[in-house]
C-alpha positions as CSV (number, residue, x, y, z in Angstrom):
1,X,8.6,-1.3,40.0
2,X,5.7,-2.7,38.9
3,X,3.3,-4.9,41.1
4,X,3.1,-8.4,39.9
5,X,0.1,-10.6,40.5
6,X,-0.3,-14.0,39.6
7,X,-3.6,-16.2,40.7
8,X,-2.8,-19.9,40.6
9,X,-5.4,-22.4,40.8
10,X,-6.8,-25.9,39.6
11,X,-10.2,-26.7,38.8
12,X,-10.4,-29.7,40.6
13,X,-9.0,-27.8,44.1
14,X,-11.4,-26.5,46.8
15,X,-9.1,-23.4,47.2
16,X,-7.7,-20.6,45.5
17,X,-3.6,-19.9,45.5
18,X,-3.7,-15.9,44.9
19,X,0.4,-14.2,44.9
20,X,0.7,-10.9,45.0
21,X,3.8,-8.8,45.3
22,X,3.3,-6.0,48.0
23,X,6.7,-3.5,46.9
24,X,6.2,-1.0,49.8
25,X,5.0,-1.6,53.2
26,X,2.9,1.4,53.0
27,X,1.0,-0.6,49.6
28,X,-2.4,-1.1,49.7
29,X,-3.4,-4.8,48.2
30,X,-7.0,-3.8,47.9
31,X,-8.5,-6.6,50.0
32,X,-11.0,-6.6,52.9
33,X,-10.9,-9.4,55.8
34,X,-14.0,-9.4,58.0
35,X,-14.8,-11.5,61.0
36,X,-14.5,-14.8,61.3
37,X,-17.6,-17.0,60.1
38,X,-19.1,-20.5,62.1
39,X,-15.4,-22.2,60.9
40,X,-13.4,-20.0,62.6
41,X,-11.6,-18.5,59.5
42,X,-12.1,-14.8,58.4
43,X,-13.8,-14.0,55.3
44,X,-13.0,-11.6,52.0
45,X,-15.3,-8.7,52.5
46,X,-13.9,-7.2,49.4
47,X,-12.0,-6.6,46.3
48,X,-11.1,-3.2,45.5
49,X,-10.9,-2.8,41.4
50,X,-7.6,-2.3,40.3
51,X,-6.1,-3.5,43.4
52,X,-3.2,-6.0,43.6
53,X,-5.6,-8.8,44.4
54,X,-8.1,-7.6,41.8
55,X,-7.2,-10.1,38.8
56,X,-7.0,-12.9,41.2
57,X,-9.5,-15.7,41.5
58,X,-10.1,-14.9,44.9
59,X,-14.2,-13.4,45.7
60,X,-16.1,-11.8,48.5
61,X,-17.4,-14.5,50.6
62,X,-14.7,-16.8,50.6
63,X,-13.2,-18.0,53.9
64,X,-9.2,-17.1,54.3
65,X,-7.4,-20.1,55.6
66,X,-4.3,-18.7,55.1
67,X,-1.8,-16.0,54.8
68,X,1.7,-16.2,53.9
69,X,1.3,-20.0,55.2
70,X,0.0,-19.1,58.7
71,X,-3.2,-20.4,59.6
72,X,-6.2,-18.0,60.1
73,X,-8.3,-20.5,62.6
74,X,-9.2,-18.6,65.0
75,X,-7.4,-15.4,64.2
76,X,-9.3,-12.4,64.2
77,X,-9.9,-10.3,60.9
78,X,-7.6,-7.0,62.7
79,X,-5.2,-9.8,62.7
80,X,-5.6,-11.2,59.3
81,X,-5.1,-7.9,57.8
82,X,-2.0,-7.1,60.3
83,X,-0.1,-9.9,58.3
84,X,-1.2,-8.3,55.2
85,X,0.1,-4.8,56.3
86,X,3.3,-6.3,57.9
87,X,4.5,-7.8,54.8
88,X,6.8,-6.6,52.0
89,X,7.1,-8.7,48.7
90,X,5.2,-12.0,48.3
91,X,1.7,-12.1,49.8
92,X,0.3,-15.5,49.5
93,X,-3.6,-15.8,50.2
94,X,-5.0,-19.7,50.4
95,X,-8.9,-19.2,50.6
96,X,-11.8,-21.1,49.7
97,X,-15.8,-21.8,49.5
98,X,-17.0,-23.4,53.0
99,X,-13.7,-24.7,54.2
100,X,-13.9,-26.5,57.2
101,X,-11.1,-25.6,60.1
102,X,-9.0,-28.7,60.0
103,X,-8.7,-28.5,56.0
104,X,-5.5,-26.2,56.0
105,X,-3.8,-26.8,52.7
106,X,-0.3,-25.0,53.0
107,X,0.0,-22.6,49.8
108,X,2.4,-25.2,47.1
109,X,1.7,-23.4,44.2
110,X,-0.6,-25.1,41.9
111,X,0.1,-25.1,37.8
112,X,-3.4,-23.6,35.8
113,X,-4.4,-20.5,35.6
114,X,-8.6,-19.6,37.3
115,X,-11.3,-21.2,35.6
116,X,-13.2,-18.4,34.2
117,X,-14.0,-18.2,30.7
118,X,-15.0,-20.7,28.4
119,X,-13.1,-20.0,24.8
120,X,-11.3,-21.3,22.6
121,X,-7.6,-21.5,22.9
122,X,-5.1,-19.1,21.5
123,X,-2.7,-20.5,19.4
124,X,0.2,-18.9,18.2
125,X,1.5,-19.6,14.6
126,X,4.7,-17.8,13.8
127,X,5.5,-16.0,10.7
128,X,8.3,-17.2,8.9
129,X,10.0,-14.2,6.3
């Protein structure tokens, strides 16, 4: 089965809503926690290419504030990642620039795709034979 990966997020919103679906326990997502920064929360350390995280809008220097909608205040980055390794299916990462400890924002999933490139629109205009 194929891994899906879908990275919600909304322009407007301090934080970043990034799914993945981990199919084996043994799976790596491709993501590196280190240890906490002055907030409390760990930090992405990295982003392997190609991973399951990889075509999310999460970066390297963001703070985690959650995972799988338990807080990472005060948690520890082995223990950040333990959650990762622990889980099977949906992984749910919240994570943001500079958040501030008492900003946790469980993970609802938010409707618009990363703000990354600036193009135009696709539009699709059926054929008709």
């Amino acid at each position: 089965q194929t891994p899906i990966v879908t990275a919600v997020a909304e322009s407007s919103s301090p934080v970043i809503v990034a799914k993945a679906n981990k199919v084996r326990k043994d799976m790596a997502v491709g993501i590196g926690i280190k240890a906490p920064n002055p907030n409390g929360t760990p930090v992405i350390s990295s982003i392997q290419p190609d991973s399951l995280f990889a075509k999310t809008a999460l970066r390297v220097g963001m703070d985690v504030q959650s995972i799988n909608n338990q807080p990472m205040s005060g948690k520890t980055a082995g223990e950040a990642t333990q959650i990762i390794r622990d889980t099977v299916g949906e992984i749910t990462v919240v994570a943001g620039w500079n958040l501030s400890v008492s900003s946790f924002i469980p993970a609802a999933p938010i409707a618009s795709a990363p703000p990354a490139e600036t193009r135009e629109p696709e539009i699709y205009v059926p054929s008709y034979r």
